[in-house]
C-alpha positions as CSV (number, residue, x, y, z in Angstrom):
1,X,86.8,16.0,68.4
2,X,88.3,18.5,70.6
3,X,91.6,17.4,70.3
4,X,91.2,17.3,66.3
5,X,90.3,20.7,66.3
6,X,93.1,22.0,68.5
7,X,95.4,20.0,65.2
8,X,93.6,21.8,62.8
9,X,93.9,25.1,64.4
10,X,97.7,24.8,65.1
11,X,98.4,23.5,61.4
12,X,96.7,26.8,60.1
13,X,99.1,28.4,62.6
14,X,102.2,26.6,61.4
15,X,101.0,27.3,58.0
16,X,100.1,31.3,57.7
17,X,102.8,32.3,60.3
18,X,106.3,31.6,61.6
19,X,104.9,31.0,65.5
20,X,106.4,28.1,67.2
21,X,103.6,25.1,67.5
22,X,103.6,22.1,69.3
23,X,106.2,19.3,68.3
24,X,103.2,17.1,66.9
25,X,102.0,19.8,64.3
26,X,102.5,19.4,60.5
27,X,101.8,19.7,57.4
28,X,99.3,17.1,57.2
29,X,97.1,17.6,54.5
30,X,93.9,16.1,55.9
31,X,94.6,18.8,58.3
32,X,95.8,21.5,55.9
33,X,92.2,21.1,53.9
34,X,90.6,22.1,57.0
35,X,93.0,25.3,58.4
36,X,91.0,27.7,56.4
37,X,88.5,28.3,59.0
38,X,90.9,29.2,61.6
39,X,92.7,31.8,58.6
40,X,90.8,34.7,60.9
41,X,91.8,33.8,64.2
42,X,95.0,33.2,63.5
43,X,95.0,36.7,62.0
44,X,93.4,38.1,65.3
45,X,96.9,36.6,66.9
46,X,98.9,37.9,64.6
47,X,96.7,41.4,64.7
48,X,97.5,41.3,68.8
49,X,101.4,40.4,68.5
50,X,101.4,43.1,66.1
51,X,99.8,45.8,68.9
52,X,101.4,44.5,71.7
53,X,104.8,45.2,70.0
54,X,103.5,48.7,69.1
55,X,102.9,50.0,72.4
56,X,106.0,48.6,73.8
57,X,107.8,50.0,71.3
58,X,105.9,53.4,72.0
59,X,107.5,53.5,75.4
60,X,110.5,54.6,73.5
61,X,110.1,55.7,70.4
62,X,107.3,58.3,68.4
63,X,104.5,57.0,67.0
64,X,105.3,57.0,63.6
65,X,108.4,55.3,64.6
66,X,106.2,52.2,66.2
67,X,104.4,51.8,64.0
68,X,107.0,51.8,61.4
69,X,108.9,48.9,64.0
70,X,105.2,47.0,64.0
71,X,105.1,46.6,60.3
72,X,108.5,45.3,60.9
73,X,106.5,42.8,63.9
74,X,104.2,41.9,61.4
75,X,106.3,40.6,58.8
76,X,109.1,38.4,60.8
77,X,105.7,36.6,62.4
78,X,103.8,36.0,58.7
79,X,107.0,35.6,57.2
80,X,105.7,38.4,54.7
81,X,103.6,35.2,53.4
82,X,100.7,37.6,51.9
83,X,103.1,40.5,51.2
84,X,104.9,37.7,48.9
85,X,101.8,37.0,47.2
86,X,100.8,40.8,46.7
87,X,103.7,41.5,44.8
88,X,103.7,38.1,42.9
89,X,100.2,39.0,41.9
90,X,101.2,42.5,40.9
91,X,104.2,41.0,38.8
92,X,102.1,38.4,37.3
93,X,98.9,40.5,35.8
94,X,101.0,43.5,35.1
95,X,103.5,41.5,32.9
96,X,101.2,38.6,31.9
97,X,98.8,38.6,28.8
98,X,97.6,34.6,28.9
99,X,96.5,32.4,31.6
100,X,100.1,30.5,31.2
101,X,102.3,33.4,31.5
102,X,100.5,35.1,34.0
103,X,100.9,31.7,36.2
104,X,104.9,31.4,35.4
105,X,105.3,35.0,36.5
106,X,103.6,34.1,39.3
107,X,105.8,30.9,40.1
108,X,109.0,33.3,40.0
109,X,111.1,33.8,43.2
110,X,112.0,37.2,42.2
111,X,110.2,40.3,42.5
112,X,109.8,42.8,39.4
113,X,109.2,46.2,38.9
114,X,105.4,45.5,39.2
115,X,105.7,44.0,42.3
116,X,108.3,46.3,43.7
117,X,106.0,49.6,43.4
118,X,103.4,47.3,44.4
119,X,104.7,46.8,48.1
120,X,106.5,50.1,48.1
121,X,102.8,51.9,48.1
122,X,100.7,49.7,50.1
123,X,102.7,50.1,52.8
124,X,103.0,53.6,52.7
125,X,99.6,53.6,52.3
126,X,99.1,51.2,55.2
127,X,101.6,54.1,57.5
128,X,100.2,57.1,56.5
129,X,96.6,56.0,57.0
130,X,97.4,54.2,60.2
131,X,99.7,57.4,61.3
132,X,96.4,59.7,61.4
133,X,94.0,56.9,62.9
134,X,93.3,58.5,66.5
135,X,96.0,57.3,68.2
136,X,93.3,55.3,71.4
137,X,92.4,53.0,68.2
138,X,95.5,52.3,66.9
139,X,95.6,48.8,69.0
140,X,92.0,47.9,67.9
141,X,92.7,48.9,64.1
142,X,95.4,46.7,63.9
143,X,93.9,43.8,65.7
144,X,90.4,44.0,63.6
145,X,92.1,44.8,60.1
146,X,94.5,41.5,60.6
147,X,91.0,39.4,60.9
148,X,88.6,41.1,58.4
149,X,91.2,41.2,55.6
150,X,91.5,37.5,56.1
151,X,87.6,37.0,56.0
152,X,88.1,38.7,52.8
153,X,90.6,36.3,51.2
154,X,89.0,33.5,52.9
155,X,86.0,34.3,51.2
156,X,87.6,33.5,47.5
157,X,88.4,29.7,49.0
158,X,84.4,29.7,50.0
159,X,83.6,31.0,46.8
160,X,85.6,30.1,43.4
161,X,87.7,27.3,42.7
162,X,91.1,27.0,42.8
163,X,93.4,27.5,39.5
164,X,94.1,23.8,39.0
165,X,96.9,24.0,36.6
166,X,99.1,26.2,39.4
167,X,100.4,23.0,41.2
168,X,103.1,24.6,42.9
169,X,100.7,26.9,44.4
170,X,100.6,27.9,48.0
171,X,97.2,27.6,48.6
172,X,97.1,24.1,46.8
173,X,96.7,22.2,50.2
174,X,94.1,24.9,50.9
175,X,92.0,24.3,47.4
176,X,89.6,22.1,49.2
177,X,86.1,23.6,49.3
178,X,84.9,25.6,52.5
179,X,81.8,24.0,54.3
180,X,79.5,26.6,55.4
181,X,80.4,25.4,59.3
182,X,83.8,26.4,58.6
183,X,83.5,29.5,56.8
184,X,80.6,30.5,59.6
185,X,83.7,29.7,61.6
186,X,86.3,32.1,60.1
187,X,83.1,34.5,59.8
188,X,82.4,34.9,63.6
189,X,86.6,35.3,64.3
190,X,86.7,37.9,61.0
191,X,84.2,39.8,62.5
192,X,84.1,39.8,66.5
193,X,87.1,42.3,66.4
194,X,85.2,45.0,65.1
195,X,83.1,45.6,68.4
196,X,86.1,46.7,69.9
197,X,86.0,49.6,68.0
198,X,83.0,50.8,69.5
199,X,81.7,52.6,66.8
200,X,78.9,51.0,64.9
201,X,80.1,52.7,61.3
202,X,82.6,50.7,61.4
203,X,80.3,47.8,60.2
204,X,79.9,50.4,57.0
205,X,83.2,48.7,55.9
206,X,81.7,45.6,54.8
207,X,80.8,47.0,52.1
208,X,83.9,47.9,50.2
209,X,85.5,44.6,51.3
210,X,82.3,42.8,50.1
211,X,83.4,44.8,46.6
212,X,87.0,44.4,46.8
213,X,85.8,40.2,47.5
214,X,83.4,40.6,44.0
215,X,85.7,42.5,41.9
216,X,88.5,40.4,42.6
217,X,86.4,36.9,42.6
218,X,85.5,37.8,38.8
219,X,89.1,39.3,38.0
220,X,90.9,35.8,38.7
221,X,88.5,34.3,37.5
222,X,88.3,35.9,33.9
223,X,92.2,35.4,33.5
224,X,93.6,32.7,35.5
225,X,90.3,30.7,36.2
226,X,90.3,30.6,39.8
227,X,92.3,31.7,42.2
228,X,95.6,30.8,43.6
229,X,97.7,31.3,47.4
230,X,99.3,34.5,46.0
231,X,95.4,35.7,44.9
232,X,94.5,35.2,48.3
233,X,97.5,37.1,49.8
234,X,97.2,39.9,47.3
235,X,93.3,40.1,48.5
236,X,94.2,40.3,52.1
237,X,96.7,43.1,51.7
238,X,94.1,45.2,49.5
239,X,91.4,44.5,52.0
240,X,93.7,45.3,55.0
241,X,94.9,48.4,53.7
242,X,91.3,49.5,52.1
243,X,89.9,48.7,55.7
244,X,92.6,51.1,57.3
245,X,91.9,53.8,54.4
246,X,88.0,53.1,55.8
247,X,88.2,53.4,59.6
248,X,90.2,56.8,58.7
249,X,86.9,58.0,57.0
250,X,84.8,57.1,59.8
251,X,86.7,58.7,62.1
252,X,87.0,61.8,60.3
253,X,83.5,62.0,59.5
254,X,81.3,60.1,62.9
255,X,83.7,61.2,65.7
């Protein structure tokens, strides 16, 4: 059993990030079906690697300047896997009027205008928002918004069904329906980074990721019919940057 779940856990590593795994790891989809859960602790490693680089590179550089090098951290170990899908997303629903266009959009390797102004402000939102976080919770911000914005998109696999008629999907060997072991699973990883912020507001966020979850869970559904693996990275983007917008707020307003 143990031994299964140490599989499961380093296929859902091989699969959301570029991280060298063990020699027996694949893409097994027996495997694959059950990764989901391990979506937020996987982000909680990626959320560390991310603020371990940071305050190396703040040995040498400004802030502003790490974090800038972090977000560059971030995307060589995701592979800018959910960045990918945010901008796919943006392409397909701003050009897309029908299910079937929206989907072939979607499908396309290149990234359009939609998509371009997409990533260009989310990650200018994602600096400046991260830029005037107090600096002491810079480390925890990044390591609890890498896990809750992955609750959040993990949330949509518990949730709705997946877009059938996208076969090349991403998230097709992820489609299988969460059991509510597993997503009390990626729950407890999702949200156990919080306490390190040590300020109880911080649970206040909940709420607009619980809205982003909604409004987007109703979105998909209404034109596409469920969701797909670029819905799920366009989700975790919104809720990551949404989450940094949020701890800004609370440490404007409760510090």
């Amino acid at each position: 059993m143990i031994k299964k779940e140490i599989r499961i856990f380093f296929t859902a590593l091989m699969f959301f990030t570029r991280i060298p795994c063990p020699k027996n790891t694949d893409h097994s989809e027996e495997y694959l079906n059950r990764a989901s859960k391990y979506f937020t602790l996987v982000g909680i490693i990626v959320g560390c690697l991310v603020a371990i680089s940071y305050c190396i590179f703040e040995l040498i550089f400004s802030p502003n300047i790490s974090l800038l090098l972090s977000f560059v951290v971030s995307l060589l170990i995701t592979g800018a896997f959910h960045e990918d899908g945010f901008a796919d997303v943006c392409d397909g629903f701003g050009g897309g009027w029908t299910k079937e266009k929206i989907l072939e959009i979607m499908k396309d390797s290149q990234v359009g205008t939609y998509g371009a102004a997409g990533l260009i402000l989310i990650f200018a939102l994602k600096y400046l928002a991260l830029s005037e976080i107090p600096q002491q919770f810079t480390v925890f911000s990044f390591i609890s918004a890498h896990a809750i914005s992955r609750l959040t998109s993990v949330s949509l696999i518990y949730t709705e069904e997946y877009a059938r008629e996208d076969l090349l999907s991403k998230a097709k060997p992820l489609a299988t329906k969460m059991s509510h072991t597993d997503f009390l699973v990626a729950c407890i990883f999702g949200l156990a980074p919080l306490f390190l912020l040590q300020n109880n507001f911080v649970f206040l966020l909940l709420i607009p990721l619980i809205l982003i979850k909604l409004y987007f869970s109703h979105y998909f559904n209404k034109w596409i019919g469920g969701y797909t693996g670029d819905c799920l990275g366009a989700v975790q983007q919104i809720a990551e940057v949404v989450y940094y917008l949020g701890l800004l707020i609370i440490f404007n307003c409760f510090s």
